[in-house]
C-alpha positions, -999 to +999 in steps of 0.1 A: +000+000+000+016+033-011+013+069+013+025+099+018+041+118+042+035+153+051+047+176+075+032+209+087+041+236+111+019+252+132+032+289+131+014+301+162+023+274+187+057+265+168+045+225+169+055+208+140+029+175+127+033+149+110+009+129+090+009+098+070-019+096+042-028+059+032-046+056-006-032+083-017-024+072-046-058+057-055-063+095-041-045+111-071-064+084-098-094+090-086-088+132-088-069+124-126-096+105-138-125+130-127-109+163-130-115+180-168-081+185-184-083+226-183-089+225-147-057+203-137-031+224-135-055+249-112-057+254-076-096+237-074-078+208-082-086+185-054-049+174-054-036+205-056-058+213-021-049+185-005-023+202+017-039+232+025-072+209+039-044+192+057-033+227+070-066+238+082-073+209+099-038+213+120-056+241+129-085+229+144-068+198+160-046+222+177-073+247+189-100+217+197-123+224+172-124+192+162-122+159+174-105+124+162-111+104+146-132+128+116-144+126+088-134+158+062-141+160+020-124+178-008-149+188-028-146+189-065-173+213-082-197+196-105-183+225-134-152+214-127-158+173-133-160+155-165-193+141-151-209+172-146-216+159-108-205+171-076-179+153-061-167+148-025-134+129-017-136+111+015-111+112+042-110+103+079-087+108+105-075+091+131-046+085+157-022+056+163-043+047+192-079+045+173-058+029+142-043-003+164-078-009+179-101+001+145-107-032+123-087-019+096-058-021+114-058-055+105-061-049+067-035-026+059+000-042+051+024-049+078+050-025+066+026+003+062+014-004+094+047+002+108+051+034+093+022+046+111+027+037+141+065+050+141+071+075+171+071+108+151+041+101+128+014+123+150-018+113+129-029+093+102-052+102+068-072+074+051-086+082+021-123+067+023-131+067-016-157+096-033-192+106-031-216+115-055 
């Protein structure tokens, strides 16, 4: 199972977090294959926003705004999609403590289980699939 890693620093309290996204790459197909071509390259990209939803979310962890795990969606503009629909990629949020007791714990590959669980990996992002 491929991820990603991504790092953010909280300016204001100086605290740096780590994340570890699982699907991503399914993630990125699922944005390529949706996405019309002239909208790519653009910020309402949902891959392109990925970060910054990432960044927000910091944010709320940080100031309690929010609780894990969560659920949060990119949305993708109906406009914007080859299908002419609305759609809303699917992620959820959770810690290494909720991810050794969840079920799919169990289902995701020993070595990427590892990597989430490693000491400096503060929270993990699963990508759920999309919505309609």
């Amino acid at each position: 199972m491929k991820y990603k890693e991504i790092e953010v620093f909280h300016t204001p309290t100086g605290k740096r977090m780590k994340y570890i996204c699982l699907n991503y790459e399914q993630f990125l197909s699922d944005c390529d294959v949706l996405t019309a071509d002239r909208y790519k390259p653009f910020s309402i990209n949902p891959k392109n926003r990925f970060e910054a939803r990432i960044d927000k979310i910091t944010d709320e962890i940080i100031y309690k705004v929010r609780n894990l795990p969560c659920r949060f969606c990119i949305r993708l503009d109906s406009r914007h999609s080859i299908c002419n629909s609305r759609i809303d990629y699917a992620f959820e949020l959770v810690g290494k403590d909720f991810l050794k007791e969840d079920i799919r714990g169990s289902e995701i590959p020993e070595d990427t289980l590892k990597a989430c669980l490693k000491s400096d990996i503060d929270f993990i992002v699963l990508y759920i699939g999309m919505n309609r």
